[in-house]
C-alpha positions as CSV (number, residue, x, y, z in Angstrom):
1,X,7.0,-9.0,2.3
2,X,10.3,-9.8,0.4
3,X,14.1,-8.7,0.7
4,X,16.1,-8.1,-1.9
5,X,19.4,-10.7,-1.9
6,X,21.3,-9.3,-5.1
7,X,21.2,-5.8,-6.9
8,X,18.5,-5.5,-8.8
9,X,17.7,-3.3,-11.8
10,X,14.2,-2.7,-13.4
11,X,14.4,-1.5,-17.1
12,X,11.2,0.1,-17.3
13,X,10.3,4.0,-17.5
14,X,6.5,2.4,-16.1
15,X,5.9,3.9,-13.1
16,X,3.0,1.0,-12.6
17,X,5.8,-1.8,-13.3
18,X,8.1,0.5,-10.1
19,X,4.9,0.5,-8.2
20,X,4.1,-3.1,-8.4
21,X,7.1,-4.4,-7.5
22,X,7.6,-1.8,-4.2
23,X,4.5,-2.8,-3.4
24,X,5.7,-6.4,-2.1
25,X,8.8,-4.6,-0.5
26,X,11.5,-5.6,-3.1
27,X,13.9,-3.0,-3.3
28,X,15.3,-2.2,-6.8
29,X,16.9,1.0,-9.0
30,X,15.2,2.3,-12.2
31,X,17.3,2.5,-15.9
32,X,15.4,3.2,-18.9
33,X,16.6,1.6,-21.9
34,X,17.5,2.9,-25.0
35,X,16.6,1.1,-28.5
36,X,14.8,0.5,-31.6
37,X,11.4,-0.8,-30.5
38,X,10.4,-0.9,-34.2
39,X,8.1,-4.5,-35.0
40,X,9.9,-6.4,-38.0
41,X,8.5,-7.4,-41.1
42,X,6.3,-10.0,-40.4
43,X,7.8,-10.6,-37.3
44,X,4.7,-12.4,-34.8
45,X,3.1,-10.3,-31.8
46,X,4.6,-13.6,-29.6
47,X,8.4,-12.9,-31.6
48,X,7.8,-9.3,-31.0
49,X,7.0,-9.0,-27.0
50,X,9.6,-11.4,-26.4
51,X,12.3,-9.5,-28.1
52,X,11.7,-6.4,-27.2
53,X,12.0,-7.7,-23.0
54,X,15.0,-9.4,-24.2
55,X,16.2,-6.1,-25.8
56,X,15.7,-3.9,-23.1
57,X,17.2,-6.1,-20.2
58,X,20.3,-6.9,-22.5
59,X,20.8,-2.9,-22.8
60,X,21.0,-2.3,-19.2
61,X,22.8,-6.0,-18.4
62,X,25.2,-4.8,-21.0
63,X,26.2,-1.8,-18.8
64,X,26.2,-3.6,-15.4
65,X,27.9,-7.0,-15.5
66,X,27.2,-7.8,-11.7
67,X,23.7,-6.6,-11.1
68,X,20.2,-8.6,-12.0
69,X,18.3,-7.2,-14.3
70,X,14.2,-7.5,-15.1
71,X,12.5,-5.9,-18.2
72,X,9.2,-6.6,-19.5
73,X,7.1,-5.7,-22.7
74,X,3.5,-5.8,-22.4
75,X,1.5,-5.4,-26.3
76,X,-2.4,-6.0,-26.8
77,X,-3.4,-7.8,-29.7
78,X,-6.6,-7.5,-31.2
79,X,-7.5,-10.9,-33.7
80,X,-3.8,-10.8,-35.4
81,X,-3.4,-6.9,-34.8
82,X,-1.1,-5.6,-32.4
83,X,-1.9,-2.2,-30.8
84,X,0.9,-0.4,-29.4
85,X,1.1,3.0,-27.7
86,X,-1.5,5.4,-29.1
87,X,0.0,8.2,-30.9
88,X,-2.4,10.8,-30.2
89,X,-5.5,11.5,-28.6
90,X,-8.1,11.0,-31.7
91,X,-5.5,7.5,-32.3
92,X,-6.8,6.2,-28.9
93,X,-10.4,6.9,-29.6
94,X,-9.9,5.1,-32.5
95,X,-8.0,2.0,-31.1
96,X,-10.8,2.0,-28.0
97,X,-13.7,2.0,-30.7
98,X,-11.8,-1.1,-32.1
99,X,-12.0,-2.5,-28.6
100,X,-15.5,-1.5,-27.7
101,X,-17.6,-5.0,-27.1
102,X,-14.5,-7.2,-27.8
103,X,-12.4,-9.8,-26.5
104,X,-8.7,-8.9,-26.8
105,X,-5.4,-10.4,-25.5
106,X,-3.0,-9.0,-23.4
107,X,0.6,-10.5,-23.3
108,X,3.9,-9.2,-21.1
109,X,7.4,-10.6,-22.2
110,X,9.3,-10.6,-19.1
111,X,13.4,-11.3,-19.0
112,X,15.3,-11.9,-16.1
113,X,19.3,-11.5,-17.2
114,X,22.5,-11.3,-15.5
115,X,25.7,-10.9,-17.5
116,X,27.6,-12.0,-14.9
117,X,25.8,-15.3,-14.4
118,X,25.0,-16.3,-17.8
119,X,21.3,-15.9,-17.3
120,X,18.8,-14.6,-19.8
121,X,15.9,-16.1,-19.3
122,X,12.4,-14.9,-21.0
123,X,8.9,-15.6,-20.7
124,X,5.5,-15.0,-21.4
125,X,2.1,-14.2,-19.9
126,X,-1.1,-13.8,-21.4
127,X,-4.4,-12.7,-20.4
128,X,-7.9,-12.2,-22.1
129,X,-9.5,-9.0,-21.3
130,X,-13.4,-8.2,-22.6
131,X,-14.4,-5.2,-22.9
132,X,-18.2,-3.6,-22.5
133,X,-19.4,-2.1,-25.5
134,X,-19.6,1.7,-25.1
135,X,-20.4,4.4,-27.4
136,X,-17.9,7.1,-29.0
137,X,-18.8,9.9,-26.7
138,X,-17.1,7.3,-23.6
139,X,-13.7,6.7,-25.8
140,X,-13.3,10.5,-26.6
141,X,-13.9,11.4,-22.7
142,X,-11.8,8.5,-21.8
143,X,-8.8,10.1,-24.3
144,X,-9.3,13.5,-23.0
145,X,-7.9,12.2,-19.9
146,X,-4.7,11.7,-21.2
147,X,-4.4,8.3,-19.5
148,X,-4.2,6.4,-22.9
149,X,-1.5,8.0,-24.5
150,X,1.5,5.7,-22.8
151,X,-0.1,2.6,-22.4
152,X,-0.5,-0.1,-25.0
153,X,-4.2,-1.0,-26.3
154,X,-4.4,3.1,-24.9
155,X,-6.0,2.0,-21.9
156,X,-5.1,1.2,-18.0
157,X,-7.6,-1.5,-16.3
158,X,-5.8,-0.1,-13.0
159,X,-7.2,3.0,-13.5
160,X,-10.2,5.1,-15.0
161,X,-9.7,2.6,-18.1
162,X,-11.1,0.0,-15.8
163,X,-14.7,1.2,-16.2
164,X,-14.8,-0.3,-20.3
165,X,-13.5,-3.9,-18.7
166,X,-16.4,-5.9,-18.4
167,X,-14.0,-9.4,-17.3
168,X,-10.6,-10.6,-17.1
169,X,-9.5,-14.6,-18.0
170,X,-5.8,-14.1,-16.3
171,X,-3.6,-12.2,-14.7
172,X,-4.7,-8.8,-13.5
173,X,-1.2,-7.7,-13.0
174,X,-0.4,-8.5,-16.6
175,X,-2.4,-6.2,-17.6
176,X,-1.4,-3.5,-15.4
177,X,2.3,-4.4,-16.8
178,X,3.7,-7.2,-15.4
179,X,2.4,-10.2,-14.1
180,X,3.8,-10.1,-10.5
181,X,3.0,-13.9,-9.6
182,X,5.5,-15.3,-12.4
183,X,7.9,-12.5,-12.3
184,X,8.5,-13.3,-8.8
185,X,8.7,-16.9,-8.6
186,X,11.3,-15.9,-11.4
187,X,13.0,-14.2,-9.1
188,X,13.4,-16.3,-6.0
189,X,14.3,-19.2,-8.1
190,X,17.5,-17.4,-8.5
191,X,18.0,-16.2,-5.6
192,X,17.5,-12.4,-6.1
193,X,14.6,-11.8,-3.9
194,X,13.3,-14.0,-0.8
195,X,9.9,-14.2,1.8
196,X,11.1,-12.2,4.7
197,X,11.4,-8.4,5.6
């Protein structure tokens, strides 16, 4: 559906963010990066998801000049909580129980940078996700999975998490990890990816 014009780098260990983007054909390597995803002091959920993208495509962009490079940080906030990555699986019942019967929002920081070029360029997406109420017995089966524990909010809508989503106001791919519509109009606008095979 898309070719790839210039190299492209994703800095993401996501395998859903990989599988998104192969989906519409764009060709691409993997890097993980490496820092301190630590929330400051104080520091807003908005502050926080931008700078972490930022973070992680200035890592990789550091280490290759000439290439593109796309990173993206996706955090659910619950009222003025953020909830990251569960920790373990009693965590993740605990975070879904918080969920349970709520409205919550999901935002993605995505940043498009090329040393090379000058570019760093970072945006947001958000989307409101409701979830069905459900009792404790459904969050502790849910965790037993093992899905939760490396996605933020410890749930994935694009998989068996989807049953405790009662409606979306958004972008579905946001949730999954990055919200493909934006992301790639980011991209052709600079020339790294066009229509075509």
């Amino acid at each position: 559906m898309f070719q790839t014009l210039k190299p492209l780098i994703l800095a993401s260990a996501s395998p859903r963010r990989s599988d998104l983007l192969a989906g519409l054909s764009i060709r691409f390597t993997v890097e993980v990066p490496e820092i301190d995803e630590s929330r400051h002091f104080n520091e807003s959920p908005e502050t926080y998801v931008e700078r972490m993208a930022r973070s992680k495509a200035a890592d990789i962009g550091a280490r290759h000049d000439d290439a593109w490079v796309i990173a993206a940080d996706t955090i659910v906030i619950l009222g003025d909580t953020v909830l990251t990555k569960p920790a373990s699986r009693e965590h993740a019942v605990d975070m879904l129980m918080q969920l349970s019967g709520r409205d919550h929002r999901v935002q993605t920081a995505y940043c498009l940078f090329c040393s090379r070029e000058g570019i760093c360029i970072v945006e947001r997406t958000e989307t409101r996700v409701r979830f069905q109420g459900f009792a404790r017995s459904w969050a502790e089966a849910y965790a037993e999975t093992g899905e939760p524990l490396d996605k933020a909010g410890g749930y994935g809508i694009q998989e068996r998490g989807g049953v405790l989503v009662e409606g979306i106001d958004g972008s579905y791919s946001n949730v999954v990890g990055l919200p493909l519509a934006e992301v790639v109009r980011l991209l052709v606008r600079h020339g790294v990816v066009a229509a075509g095979s």
